[in-house]
VEXTILUM-926111 format. One record per residue (C-alpha): x, y, z. Coordinates in nm, 2 decimals. Example, Ala and Ser with C-alpha at 12.3 -4.5 7.8 and 13.67 -1.06 7.14 Angstrom:
2
+--------+--------+--------+
!     px !     py !     pz !
+--------+--------+--------+
!   1.23 !  -0.45 !   0.78 !
!   1.37 !  -0.11 !   0.71 !
+--------+--------+--------+
//
This chain:
406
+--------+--------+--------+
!     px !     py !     pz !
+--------+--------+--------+
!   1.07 !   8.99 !  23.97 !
!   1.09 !   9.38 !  23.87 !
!   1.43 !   9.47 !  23.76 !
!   1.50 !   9.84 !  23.81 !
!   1.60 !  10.07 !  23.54 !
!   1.86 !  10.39 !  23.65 !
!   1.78 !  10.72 !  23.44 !
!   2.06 !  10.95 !  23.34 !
!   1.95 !  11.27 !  23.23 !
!   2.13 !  11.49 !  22.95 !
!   2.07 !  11.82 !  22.87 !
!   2.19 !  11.96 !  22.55 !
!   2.26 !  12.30 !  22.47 !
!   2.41 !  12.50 !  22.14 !
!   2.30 !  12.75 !  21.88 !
!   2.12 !  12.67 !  21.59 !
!   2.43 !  12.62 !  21.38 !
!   2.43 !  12.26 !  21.50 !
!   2.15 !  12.13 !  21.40 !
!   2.35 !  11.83 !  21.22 !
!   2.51 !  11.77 !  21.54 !
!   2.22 !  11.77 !  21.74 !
!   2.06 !  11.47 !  21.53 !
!   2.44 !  11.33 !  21.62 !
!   2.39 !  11.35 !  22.01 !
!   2.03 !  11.17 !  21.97 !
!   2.14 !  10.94 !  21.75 !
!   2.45 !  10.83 !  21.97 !
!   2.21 !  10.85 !  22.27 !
!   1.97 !  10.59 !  22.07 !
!   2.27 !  10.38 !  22.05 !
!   2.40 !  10.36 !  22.41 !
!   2.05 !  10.32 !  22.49 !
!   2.02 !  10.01 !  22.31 !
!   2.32 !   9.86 !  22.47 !
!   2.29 !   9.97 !  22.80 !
!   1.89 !   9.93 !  22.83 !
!   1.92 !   9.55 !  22.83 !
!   2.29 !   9.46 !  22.95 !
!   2.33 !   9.70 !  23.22 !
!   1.92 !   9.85 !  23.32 !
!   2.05 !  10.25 !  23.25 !
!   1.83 !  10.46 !  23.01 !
!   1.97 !  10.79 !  22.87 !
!   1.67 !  11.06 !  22.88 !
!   1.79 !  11.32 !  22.62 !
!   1.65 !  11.68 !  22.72 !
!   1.66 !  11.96 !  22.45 !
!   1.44 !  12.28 !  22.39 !
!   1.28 !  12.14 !  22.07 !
!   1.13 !  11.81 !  22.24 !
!   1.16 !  11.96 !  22.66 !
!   0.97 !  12.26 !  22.58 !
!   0.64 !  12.37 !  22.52 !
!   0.44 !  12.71 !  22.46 !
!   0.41 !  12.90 !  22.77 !
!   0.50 !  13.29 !  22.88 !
!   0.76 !  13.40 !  23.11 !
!   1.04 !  13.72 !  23.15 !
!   1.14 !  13.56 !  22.77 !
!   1.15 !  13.28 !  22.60 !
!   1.48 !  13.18 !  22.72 !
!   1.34 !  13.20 !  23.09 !
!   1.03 !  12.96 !  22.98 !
!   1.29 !  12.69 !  22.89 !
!   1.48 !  12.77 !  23.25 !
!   1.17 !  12.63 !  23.38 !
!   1.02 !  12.40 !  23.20 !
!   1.37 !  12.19 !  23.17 !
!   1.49 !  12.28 !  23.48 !
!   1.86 !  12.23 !  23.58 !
!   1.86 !  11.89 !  23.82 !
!   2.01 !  11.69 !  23.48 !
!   2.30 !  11.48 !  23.54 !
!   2.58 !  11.55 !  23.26 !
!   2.52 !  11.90 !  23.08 !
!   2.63 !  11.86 !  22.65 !
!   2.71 !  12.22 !  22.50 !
!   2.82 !  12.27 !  22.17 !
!   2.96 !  12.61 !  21.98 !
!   3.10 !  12.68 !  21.64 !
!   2.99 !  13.02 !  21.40 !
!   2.75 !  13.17 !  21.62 !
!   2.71 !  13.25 !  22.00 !
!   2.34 !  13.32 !  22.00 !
!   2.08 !  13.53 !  22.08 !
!   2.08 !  13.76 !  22.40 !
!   1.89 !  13.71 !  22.67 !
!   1.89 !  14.01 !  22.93 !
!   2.10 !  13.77 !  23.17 !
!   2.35 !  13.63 !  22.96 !
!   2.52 !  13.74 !  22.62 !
!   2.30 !  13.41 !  22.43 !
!   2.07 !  13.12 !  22.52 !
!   2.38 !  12.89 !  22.56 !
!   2.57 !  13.12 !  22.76 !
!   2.25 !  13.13 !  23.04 !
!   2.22 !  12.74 !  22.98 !
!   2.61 !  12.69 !  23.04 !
!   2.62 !  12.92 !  23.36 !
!   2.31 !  12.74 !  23.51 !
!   2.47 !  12.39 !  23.46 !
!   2.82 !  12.58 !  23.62 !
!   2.62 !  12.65 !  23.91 !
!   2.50 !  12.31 !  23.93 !
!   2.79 !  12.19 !  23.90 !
!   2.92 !  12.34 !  24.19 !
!   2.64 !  12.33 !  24.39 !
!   2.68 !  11.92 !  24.36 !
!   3.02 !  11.94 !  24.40 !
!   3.10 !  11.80 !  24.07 !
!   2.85 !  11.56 !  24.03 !
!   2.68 !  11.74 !  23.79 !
!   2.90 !  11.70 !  23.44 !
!   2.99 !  11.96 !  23.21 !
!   3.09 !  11.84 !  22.85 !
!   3.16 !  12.12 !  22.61 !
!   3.24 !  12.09 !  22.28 !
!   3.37 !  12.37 !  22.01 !
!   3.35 !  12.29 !  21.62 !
!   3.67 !  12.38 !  21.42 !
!   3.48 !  12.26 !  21.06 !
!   3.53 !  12.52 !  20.83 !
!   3.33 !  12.86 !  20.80 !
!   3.16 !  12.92 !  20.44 !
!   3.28 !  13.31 !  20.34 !
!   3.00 !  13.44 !  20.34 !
!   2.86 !  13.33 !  20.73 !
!   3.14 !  13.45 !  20.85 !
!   3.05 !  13.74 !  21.13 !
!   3.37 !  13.83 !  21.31 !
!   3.13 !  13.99 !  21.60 !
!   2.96 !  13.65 !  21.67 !
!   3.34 !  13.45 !  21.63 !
!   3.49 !  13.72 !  21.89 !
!   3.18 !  13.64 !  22.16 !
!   3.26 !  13.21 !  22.10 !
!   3.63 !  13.28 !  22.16 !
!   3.57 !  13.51 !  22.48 !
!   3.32 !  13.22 !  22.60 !
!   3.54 !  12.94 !  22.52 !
!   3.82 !  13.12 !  22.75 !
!   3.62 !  13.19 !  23.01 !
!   3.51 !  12.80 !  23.03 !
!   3.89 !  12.77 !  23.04 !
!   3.90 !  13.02 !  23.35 !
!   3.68 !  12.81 !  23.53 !
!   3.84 !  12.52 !  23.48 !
!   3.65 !  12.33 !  23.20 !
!   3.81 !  12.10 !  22.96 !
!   3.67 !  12.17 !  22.64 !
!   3.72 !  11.97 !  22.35 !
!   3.73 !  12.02 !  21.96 !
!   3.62 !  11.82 !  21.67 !
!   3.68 !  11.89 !  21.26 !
!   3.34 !  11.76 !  21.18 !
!   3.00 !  11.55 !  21.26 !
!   3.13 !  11.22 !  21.19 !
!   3.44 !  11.27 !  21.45 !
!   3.21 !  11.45 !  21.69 !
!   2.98 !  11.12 !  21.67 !
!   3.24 !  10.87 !  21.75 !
!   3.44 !  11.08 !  22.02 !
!   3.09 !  11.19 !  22.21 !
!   3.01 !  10.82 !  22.23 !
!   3.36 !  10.76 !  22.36 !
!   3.32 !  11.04 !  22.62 !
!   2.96 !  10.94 !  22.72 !
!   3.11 !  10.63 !  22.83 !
!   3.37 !  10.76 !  23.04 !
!   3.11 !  11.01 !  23.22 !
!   2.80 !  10.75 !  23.34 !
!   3.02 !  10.49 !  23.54 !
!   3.03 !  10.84 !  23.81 !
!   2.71 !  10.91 !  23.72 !
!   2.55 !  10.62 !  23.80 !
!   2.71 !  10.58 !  24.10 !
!   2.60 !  10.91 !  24.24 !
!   2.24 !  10.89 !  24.14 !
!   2.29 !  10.57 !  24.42 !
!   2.42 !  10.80 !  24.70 !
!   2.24 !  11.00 !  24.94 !
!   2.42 !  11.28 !  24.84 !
!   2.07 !  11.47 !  24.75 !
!   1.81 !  11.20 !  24.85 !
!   1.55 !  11.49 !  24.67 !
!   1.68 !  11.41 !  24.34 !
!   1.83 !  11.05 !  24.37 !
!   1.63 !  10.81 !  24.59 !
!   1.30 !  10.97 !  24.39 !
!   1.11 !  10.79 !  24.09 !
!   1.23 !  11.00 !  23.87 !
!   1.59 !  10.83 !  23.82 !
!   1.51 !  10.45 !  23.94 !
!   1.26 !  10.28 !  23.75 !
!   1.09 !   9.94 !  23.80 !
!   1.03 !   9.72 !  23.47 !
!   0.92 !   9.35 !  23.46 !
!   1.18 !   9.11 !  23.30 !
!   0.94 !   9.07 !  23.00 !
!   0.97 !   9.45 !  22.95 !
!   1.34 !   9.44 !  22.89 !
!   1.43 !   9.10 !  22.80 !
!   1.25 !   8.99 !  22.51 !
!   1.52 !   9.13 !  22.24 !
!   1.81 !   8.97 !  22.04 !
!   2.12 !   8.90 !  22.26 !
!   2.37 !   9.16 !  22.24 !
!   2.72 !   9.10 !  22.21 !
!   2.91 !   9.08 !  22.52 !
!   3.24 !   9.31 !  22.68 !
!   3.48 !   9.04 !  22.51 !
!   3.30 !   8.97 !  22.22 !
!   3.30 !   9.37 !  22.17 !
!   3.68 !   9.36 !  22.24 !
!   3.76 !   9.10 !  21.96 !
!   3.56 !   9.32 !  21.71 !
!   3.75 !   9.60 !  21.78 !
!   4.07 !   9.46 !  21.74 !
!   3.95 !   9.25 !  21.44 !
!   3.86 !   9.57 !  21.26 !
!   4.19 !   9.74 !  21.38 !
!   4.43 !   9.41 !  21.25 !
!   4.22 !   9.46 !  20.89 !
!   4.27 !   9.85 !  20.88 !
!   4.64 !   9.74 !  20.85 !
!   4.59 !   9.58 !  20.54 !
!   4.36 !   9.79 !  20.36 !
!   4.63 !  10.10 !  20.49 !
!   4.88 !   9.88 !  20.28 !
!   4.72 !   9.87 !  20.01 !
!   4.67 !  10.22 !  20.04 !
!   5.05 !  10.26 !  19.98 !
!   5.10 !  10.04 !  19.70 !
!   4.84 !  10.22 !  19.52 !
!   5.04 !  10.53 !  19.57 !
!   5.34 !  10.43 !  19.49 !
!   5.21 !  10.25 !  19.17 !
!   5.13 !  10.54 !  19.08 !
!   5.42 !  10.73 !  19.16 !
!   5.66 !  10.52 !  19.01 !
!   5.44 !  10.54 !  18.67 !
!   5.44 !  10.97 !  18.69 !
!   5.79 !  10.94 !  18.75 !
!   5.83 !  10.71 !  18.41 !
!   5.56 !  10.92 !  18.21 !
!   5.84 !  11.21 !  18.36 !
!   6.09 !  11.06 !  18.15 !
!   5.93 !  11.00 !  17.85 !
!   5.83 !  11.36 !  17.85 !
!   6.16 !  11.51 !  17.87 !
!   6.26 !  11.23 !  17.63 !
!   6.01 !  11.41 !  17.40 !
!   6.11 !  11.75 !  17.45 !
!   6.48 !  11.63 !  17.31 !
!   6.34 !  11.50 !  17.01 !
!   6.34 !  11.64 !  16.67 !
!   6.06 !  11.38 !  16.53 !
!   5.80 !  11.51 !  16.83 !
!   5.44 !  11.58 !  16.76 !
!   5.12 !  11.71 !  16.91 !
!   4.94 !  11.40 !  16.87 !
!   5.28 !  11.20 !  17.08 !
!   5.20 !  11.43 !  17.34 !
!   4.84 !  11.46 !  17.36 !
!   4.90 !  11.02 !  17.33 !
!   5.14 !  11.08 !  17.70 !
!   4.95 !  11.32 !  17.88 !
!   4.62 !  11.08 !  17.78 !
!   4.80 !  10.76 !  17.95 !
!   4.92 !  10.98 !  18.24 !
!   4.57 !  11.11 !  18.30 !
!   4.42 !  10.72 !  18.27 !
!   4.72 !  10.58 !  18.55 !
!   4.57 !  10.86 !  18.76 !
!   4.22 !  10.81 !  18.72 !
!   4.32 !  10.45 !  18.82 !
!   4.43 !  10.55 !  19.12 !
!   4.10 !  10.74 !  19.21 !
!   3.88 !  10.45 !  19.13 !
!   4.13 !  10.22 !  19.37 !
!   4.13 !  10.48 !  19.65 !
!   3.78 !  10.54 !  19.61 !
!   3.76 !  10.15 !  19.70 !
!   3.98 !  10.08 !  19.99 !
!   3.93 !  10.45 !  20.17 !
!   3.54 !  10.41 !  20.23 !
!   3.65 !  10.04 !  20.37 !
!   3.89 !  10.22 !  20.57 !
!   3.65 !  10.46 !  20.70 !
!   3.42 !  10.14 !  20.76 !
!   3.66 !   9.94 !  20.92 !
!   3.78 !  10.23 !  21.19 !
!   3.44 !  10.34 !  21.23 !
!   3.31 !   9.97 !  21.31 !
!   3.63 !   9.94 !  21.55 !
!   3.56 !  10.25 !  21.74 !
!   3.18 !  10.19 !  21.80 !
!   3.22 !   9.85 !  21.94 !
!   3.50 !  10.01 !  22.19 !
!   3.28 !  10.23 !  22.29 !
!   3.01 !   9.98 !  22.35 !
!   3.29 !   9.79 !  22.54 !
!   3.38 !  10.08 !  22.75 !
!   3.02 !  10.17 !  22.83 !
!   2.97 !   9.83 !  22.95 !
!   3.32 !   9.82 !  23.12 !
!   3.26 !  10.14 !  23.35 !
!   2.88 !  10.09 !  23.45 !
!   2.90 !   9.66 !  23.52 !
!   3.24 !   9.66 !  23.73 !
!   3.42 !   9.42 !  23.48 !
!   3.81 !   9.47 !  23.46 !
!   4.07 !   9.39 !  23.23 !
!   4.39 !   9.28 !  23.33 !
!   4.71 !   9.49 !  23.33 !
!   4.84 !   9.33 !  23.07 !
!   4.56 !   9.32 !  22.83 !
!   4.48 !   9.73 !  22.87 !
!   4.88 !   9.70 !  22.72 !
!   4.76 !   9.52 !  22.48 !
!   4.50 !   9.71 !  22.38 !
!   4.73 !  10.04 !  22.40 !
!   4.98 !   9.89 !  22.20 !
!   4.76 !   9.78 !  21.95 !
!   4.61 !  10.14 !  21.94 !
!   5.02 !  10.29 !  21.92 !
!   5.02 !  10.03 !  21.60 !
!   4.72 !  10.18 !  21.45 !
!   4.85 !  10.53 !  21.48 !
!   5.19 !  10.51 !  21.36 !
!   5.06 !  10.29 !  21.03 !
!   4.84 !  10.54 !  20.99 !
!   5.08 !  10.86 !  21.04 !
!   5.36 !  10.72 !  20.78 !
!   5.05 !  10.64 !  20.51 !
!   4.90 !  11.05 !  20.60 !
!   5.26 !  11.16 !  20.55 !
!   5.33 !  10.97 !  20.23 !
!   5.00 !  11.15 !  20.14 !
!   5.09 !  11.50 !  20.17 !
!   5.43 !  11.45 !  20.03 !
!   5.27 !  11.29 !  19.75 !
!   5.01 !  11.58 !  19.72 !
!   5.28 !  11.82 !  19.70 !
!   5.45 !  11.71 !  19.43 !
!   5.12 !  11.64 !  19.22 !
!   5.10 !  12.03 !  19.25 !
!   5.37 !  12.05 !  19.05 !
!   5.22 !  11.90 !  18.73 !
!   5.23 !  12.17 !  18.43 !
!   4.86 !  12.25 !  18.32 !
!   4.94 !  12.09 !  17.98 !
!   4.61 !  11.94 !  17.85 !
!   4.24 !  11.93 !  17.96 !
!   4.23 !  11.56 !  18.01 !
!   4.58 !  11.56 !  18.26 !
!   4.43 !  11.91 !  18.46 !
!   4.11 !  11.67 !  18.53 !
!   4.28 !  11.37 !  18.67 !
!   4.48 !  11.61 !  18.88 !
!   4.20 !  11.75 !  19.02 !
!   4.04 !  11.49 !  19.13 !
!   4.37 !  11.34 !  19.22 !
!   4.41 !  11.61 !  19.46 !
!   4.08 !  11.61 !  19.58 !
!   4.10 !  11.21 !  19.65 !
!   4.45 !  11.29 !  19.83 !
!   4.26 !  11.58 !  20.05 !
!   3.99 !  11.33 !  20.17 !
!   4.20 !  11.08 !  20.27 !
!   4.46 !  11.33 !  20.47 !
!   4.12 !  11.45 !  20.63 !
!   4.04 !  11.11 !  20.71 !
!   4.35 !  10.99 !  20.85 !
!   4.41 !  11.31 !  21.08 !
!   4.04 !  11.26 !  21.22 !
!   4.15 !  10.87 !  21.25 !
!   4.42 !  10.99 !  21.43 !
!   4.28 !  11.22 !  21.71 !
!   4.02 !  10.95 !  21.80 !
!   4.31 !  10.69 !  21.83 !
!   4.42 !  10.99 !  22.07 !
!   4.10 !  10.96 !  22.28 !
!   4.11 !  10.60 !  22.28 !
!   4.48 !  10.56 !  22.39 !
!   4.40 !  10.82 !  22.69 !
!   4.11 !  10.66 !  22.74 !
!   4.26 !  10.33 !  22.80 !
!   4.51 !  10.44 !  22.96 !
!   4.31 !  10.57 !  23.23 !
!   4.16 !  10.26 !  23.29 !
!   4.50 !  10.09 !  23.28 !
!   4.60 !  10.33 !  23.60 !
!   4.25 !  10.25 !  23.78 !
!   4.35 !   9.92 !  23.77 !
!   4.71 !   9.92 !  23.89 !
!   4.57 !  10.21 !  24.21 !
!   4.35 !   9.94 !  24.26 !
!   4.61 !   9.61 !  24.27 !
!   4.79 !   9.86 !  24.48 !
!   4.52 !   9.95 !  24.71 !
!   4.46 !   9.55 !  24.77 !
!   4.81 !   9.49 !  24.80 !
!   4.82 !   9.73 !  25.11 !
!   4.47 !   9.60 !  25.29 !
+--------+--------+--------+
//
């Protein structure tokens, strides 16, 4: 028997200064495509300019993408950072035109059309910077504000990946069920958005792992990420304790009459190796770190995209669960970052006293800088989650209390 597959379409708008993060929304499109294809019969259709478009002549270039894309797309992705873009004779850039169409959309369906707008924050290289361009992205971003668009910010690709996917999730459970109302039977009851395929079309690859089985791997990764973050901390304070030692033999040296430039250069060269060992530990757990959360947060989000498009539900008590374990991850996670900085801080305050020491410390503080950046983008997708969950934890009780009343 043909099994039908439902079509949500996404249409993806920014200036060229995304490309990277462009690749990111295909790639996590590619993903949630392979989950959702087989489990749950929904396909993602990904529509940008570069693969949507083709050479034609209209008012501009601008207006040949109009209407060759079109605007009947079900969730609209727009992305900003450095630039704003190029004019167009109706709007200040490209983007701009492409945001106020999917606005208008938006209202037209009365919100069943979805707007997802995102704004980098990475940092700007000197020389790029172009305070005319940054002025026009601020005035747009408060202007999505005015309307009444929640915008949200990420520090760099990676993040952007893992909280897109989360998002995406959260948006097709309404999707999908519009595209099965007769809200606008033009758009949803056509061919365009239901699809018929033969079991043998969708069913002859691996079995994928199930809502639970998803679950377990996410808390698996999370109860290891509390080991590794331990580690973490007895590698610092190793090291702290063998600075503060080295401290003491310094002064120790200064006091005596018998010192020598070869007992110093012999201190600062066994201080420089007890920091290089540091780098080569950290340089160990943190990718497993990275490994760990990002494992954890891509089988959540498989869990969550199978949890709001198949109807399962979780129990009251194990969304808790699941919040409180996400709570954990955070506060381990927030006393490591701040023993990290502190840490950091007081490394600044090593004298510039040989060429051997000045190199450890560099890449000491360079080691310390990646891992505070890693643990502060950890941390605002543990913010995501713990909303995210904690949404689904209120759906459920409205609906206990709902059955409670019938």
């Amino acid at each position: 028997m043909a099994k039908q597959i439902t079509h949500v379409s996404l249409f993806l708008a920014s200036p060229s200064d995304l490309s990277e993060e462009r690749q990111s929304v295909q790639q996590v499109v590619d993903e949630l495509n392979t989950l959702m294809r087989t489990t749950m019969s929904i396909h993602l259709d990904l529509l940008t300019w570069e693969t949507d478009a083709y050479p034609s002549a209209g008012i501009d270039a601008q207006d040949v993408i109009n209407n060759q894309i079109g605007s009947d797309y079900d969730i609209f992705i727009g992305m900003m950072w450095q630039r704003f873009g190029t004019p167009t004779g109706r709007a200040g850039s490209g983007t701009e035109e492409e945001f106020e169409r999917a606005y208008s959309r938006f209202v037209e369906t009365k919100g069943k059309t979805k707007i997802m707008l995102y704004f980098s924050s990475k940092p700007i290289p000197p020389d790029d910077i172009n305070f005319d361009e940054l002025s026009k992205v601020r005035s747009f971003k408060l202007r999505a504000q005015e309307l009444g668009i929640l915008h949200w910010a990420f520090n760099d690709n990676d993040s952007f990946q893992k909280m897109l996917k989360i998002h995406l999730a959260n948006q097709i459970k309404d999707v999908v069920e519009s595209l099965h109302t007769n809200i606008n039977p033009n758009k949803y009851n056509n061919d365009s958005n239901i699809e018929s395929h033969s079991p043998e079309d969708i069913d002859n690859t691996e079995d994928e792992n199930g809502y639970f089985d998803l679950l377990e791997i996410f808390l698996d990764n999370f109860s290891q990420i509390e080991t590794t973050l331990t580690k973490m901390g007895e590698h610092i304070e190793d090291l702290g304790q063998q600075i503060s030692r080295k401290a003491n033999k310094l002064d120790t040296l200064n006091k005596s009459p018998n010192k020598s430039p070869n007992s110093y250069r012999i201190l600062f060269e066994s201080t420089s190796s007890d920091i290089i060992n540091y780098v080569n530990l950290t340089s160990i757990e943190l990718p497993r770190f990275h490994d760990l959360f990002t494992n954890g947060i891509d089988a959540f989000s498989d869990a969550l995209t199978i949890h709001e498009s198949s109807g399962n539900k979780m129990e009251p008590q194990e969304l808790e669960e699941l919040i409180e374990s996400i709570i954990g991850t955070k506060v381990n996670i927030y006393f490591a970052s701040n023993s990290m900085v502190g840490f950091r801080d007081n490394v600044s305050q090593i004298p510039s006293a040989a060429k051997s020491l000045n190199r450890a410390t560099r890449l000491l503080k360079n080691t310390l800088n990646n891992v505070i950046t890693e643990f502060n983008n950890s941390t605002i997708l543990l913010d995501e989650l713990e909303k995210t969950v904690h949404s689904m934890l209120i759906r459920t009780q409205d609906g206990d209390s709902e059955a409670t009343l019938i």
